[in-house]
C-alpha positions in Angstrom: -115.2 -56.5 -37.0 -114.8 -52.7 -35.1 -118.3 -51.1 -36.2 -118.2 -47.8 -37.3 -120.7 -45.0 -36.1 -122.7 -42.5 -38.2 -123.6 -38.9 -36.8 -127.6 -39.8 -36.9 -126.3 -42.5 -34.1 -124.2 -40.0 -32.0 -126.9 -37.6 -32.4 -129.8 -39.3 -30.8 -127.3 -40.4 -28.0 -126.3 -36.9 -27.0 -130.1 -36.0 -27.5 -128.8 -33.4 -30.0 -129.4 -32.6 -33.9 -127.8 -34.0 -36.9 -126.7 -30.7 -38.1 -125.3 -30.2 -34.1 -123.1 -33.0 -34.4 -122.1 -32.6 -37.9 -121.0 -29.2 -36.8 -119.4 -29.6 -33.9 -117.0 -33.2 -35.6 -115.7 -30.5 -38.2 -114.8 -28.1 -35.6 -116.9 -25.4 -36.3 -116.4 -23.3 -33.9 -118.1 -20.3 -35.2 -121.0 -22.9 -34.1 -123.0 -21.2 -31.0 -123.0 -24.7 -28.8 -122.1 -25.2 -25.1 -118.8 -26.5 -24.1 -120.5 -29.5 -21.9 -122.9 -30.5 -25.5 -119.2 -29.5 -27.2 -117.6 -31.8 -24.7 -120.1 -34.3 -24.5 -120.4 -35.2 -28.3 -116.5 -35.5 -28.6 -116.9 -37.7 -25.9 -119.8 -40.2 -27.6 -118.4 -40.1 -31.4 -114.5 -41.2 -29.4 -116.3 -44.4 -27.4 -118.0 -45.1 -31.0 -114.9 -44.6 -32.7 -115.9 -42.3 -35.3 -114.5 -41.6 -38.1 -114.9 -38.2 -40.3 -115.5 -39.0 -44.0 -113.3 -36.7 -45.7 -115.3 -33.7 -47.7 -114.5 -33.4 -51.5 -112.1 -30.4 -50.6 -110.5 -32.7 -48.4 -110.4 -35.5 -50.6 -108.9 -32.8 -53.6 -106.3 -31.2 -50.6 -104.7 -34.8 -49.9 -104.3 -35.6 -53.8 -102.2 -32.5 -54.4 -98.6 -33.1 -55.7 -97.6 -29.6 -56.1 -96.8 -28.3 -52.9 -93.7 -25.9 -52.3 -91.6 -25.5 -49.5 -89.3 -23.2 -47.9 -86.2 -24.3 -46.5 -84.4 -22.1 -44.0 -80.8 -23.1 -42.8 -78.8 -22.3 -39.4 -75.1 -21.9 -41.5 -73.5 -20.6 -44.9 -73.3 -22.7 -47.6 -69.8 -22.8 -47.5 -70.0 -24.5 -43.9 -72.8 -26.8 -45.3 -70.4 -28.3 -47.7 -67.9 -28.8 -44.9 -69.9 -30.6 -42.5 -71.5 -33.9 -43.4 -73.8 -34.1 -40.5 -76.2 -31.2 -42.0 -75.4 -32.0 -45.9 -77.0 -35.1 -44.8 -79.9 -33.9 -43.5 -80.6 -31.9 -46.4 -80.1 -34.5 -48.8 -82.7 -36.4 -46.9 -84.9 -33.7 -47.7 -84.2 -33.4 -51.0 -84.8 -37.2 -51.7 -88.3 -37.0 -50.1 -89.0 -34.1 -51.6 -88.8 -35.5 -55.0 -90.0 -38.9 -53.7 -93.4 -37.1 -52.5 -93.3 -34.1 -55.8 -93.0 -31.4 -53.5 -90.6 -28.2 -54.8 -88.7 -26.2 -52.3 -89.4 -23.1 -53.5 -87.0 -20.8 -51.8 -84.3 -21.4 -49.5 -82.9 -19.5 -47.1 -79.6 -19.1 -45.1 -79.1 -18.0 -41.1 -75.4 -16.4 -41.8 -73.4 -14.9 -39.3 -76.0 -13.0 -37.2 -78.5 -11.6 -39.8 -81.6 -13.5 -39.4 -82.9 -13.9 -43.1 -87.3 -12.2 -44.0 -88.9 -15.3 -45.0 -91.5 -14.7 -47.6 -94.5 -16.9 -46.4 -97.0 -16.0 -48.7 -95.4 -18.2 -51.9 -94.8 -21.3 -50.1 -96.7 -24.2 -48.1 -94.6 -24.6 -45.6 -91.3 -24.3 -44.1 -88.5 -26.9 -43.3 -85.7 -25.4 -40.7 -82.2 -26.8 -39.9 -80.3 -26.7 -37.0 -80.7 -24.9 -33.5 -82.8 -21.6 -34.9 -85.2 -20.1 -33.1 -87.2 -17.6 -35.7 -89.5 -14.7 -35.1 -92.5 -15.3 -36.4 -95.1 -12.3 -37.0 -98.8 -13.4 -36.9 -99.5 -11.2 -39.3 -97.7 -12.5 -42.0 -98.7 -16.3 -41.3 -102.0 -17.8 -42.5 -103.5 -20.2 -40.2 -102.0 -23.4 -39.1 -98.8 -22.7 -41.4 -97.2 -25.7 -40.7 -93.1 -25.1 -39.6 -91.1 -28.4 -38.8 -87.6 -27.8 -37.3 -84.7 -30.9 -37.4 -81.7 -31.3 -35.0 -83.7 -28.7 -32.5 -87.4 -28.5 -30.8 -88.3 -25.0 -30.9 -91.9 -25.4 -29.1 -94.8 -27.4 -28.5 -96.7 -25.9 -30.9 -94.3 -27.1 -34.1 -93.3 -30.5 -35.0 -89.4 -31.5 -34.8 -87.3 -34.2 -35.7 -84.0 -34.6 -33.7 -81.9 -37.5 -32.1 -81.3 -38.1 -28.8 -78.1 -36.7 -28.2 -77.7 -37.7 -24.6 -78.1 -41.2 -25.6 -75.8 -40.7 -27.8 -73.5 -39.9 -25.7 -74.3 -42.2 -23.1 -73.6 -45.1 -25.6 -70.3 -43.9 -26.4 -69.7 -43.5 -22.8 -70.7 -47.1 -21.7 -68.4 -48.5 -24.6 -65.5 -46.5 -23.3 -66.2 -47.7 -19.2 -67.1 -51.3 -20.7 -63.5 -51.6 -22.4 -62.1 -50.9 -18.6 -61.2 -47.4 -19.1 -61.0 -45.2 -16.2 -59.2 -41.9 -17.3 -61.3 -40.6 -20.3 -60.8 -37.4 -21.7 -63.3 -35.1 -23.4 -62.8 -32.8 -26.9 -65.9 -30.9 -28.0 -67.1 -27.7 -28.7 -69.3 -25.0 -27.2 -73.4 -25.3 -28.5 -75.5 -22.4 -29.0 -79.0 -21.5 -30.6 -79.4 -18.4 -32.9 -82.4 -16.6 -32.1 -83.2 -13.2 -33.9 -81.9 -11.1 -30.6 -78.5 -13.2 -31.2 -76.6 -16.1 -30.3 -77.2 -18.3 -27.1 -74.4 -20.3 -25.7 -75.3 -23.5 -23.4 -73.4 -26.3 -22.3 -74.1 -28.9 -24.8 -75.7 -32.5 -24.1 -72.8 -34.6 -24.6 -70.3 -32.6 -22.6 -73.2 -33.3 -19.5 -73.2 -36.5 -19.8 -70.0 -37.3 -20.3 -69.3 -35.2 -16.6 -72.2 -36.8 -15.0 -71.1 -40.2 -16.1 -67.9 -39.7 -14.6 -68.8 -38.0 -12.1 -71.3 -41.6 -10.6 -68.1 -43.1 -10.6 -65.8 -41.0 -8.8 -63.8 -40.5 -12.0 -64.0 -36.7 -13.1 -61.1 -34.9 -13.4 -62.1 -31.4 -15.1 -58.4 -30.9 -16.4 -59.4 -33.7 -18.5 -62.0 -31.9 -20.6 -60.9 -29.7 -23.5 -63.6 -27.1 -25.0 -63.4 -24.9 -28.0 -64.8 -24.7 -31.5 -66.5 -27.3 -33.8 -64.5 -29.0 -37.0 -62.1 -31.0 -37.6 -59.3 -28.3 -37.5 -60.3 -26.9 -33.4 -60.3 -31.4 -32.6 -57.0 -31.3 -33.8 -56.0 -28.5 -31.9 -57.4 -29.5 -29.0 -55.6 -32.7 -29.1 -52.5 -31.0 -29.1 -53.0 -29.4 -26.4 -54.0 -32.4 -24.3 -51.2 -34.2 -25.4 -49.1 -30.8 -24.2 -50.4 -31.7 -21.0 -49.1 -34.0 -19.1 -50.8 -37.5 -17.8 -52.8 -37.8 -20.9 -56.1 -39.8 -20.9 -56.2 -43.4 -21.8 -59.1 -42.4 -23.9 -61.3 -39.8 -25.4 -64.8 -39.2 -26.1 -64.9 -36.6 -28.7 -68.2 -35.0 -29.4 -67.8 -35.1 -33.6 -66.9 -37.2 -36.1 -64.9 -34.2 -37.5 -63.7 -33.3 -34.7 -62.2 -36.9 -33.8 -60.5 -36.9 -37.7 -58.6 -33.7 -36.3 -57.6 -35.2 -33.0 -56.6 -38.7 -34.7 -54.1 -37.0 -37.1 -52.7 -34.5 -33.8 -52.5 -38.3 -32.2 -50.3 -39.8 -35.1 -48.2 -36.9 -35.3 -47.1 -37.4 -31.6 -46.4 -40.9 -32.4 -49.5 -42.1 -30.4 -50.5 -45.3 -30.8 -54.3 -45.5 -31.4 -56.0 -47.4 -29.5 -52.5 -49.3 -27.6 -51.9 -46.2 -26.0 -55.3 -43.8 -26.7 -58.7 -45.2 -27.4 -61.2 -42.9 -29.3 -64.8 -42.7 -29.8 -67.2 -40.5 -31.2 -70.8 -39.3 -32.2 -72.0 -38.9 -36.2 -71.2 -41.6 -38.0 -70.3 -39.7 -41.1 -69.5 -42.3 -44.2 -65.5 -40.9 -43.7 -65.5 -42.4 -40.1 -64.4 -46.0 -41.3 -62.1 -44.9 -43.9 -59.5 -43.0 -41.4 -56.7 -44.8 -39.6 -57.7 -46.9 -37.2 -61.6 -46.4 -38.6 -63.7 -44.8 -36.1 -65.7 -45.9 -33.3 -69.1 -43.9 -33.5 -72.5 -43.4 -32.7 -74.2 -43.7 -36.0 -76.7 -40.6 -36.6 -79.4 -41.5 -39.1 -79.3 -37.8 -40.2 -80.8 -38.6 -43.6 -83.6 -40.3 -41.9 -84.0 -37.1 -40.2 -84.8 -34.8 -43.2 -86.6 -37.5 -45.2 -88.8 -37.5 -41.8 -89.4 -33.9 -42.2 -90.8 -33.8 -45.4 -93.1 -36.5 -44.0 -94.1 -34.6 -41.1 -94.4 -31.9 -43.5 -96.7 -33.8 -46.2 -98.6 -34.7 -43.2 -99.2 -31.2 -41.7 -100.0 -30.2 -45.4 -103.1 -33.1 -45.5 -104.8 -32.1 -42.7 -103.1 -32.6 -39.3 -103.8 -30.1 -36.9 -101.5 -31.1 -33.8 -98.0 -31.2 -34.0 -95.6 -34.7 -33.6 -91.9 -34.6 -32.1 -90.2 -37.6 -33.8 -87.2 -39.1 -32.6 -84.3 -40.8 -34.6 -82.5 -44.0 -33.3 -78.6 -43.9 -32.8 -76.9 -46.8 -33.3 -73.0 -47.7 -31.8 -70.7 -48.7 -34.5 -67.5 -50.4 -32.6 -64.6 -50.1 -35.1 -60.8 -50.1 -34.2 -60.5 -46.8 -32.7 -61.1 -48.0 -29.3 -60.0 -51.3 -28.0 -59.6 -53.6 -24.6 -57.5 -52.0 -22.2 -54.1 -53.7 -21.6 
């Protein structure tokens, strides 16, 4: 049985007062104390494994059930609709929001490059999605307003939820090189956060580790990599263009879901065989992935997960945690008929 300790006990081992130690466990730092009796009690009440009894305005904080939310977005509503990776997410959040009684009170949209005034002073927190980086005035925020951002880690100071996209990547990668593959190709698009002083391009995770991969091997060919916007209708036209070329790759890692649906058609226009004569894999795992032809070999995205993990992190925040948590969300490799042995 782990025994518990009381403050009367930590207070006659740091040779201090009740009210001292009482004080300085509720962070009180209005509290005139030294740092070294500061330090010190910390110290005893962690090797005792203390535990704070929660006040009645505690107790009343973490049985509220009407919290409200703010919900910022990186893209229009219009582009939401059109890409299941981020309609996903929100319907994640949606779900636990109505799962844990919490409204979102406002939402807000990051279109073009007008970043949109968040009113903080009607909500409890604020959820944000996708790769934003927001200017926040100190001013306008109460203490400890808690901000968690998904698909993008904005600081140390907020909590995030994301995947790992170079594992991602990497898994796709290994499948490809497993199968025997030695030319692979590469169809993706150019990343880029949007910060309030504009957009900022950088080479994205998966194009990195798809060249470094490669690259261990002795395998990169650059003329091999094909770069331009995201959706299905740029994977598509990127395709074409490889296919253009000549000495197409045996296969293709292709950095969306979308984006493969695009190149797969551009492949079956040309009469390509998929995968006798080009394998294809890709990253999402979108619920249309397995109902194209062939079905789609993908790294499986939890992206509901992600926003239903939000709202937790959020509901956490919101109870009393003062330190901020960086979740990660497991991928998962679904092998399908997009991709096959090489012959």
């Amino acid at each position: 049985m782990i025994l518990i300790a009381t403050i009367k006990e930590i207070a006659k081992i740091a040779k201090v007062s009740s009210s001292t130690v009482s004080r300085v466990l509720s962070k009180d730092y209005s509290f005139n104390v030294s740092e070294e009796t500061r330090r010190n009690i910390l110290e005893i009440a962690k090797s005792l494994n203390y535990r704070q009894r929660p006040s009645k305005k505690q107790n009343e904080l973490n049985i509220k059930k009407n919290w409200k939310i703010g919900l910022l977005i990186w893209c229009s509503e219009q582009f939401e609709f059109s890409d299941p990776f981020y309609m996903s997410i929100r319907q994640g959040i949606e779900k636990e929001c109505t799962k844990q009684s919490v409204t979102i009170q406002r939402i807000y949209r990051w279109i073009d490059d007008t970043s949109p005034e968040i009113e903080f002073s009607d909500i409890d927190g604020l959820i944000v999605v996708g790769k934003v980086e927001i200017s926040l005035d100190p001013k306008r925020l109460r203490p400890n307003f808690p901000i968690i951002f998904v698909d993008y880690r904005s600081s140390d100071e907020h909590d995030s939820v994301r995947f790992d996209i170079s594992e991602a990547a990497r898994k796709a990668m290994e499948h490809l090189l497993k199968l025997g593959y030695t030319e692979i190709g590469y169809i993706g698009g150019r990343s880029y956060i949007k910060t309030p002083d504009g957009i900022e391009f950088y080479q994205d995770e998966r194009q990195k580790t798809y060249q470094m991969m490669l690259e261990e091997r002795g395998l990169f060919k650059e003329e091999s990599m094909f770069i331009g916007s995201w959706g299905a209708e740029e994977g598509y036209r990127l395709m074409k263009e490889a296919i253009e070329k000549s000495n197409l790759p045996r296969a293709f890692f292709v950095a969306s879901d979308l984006m493969a649906i695009g190149a797969l058609r551009a492949l079956h226009e040309s009469d390509i065989k998929i995968p006798e004569q080009v394998g294809i894999t890709s990253i999402d795992g979108i619920d249309v992935s397995k109902y194209v032809n062939p079905p789609l070999t993908t790294v499986k995205v939890y992206t509901e997960e992600m926003g239903c993990t939000a709202v937790k992190l959020m509901i956490d925040r919101l109870t009393g945690r003062d330190y901020s948590l960086h979740a990660n969300v497991a991928t998962e490799l679904m092998v399908r008929e997009s991709c096959g042995k090489l012959v």
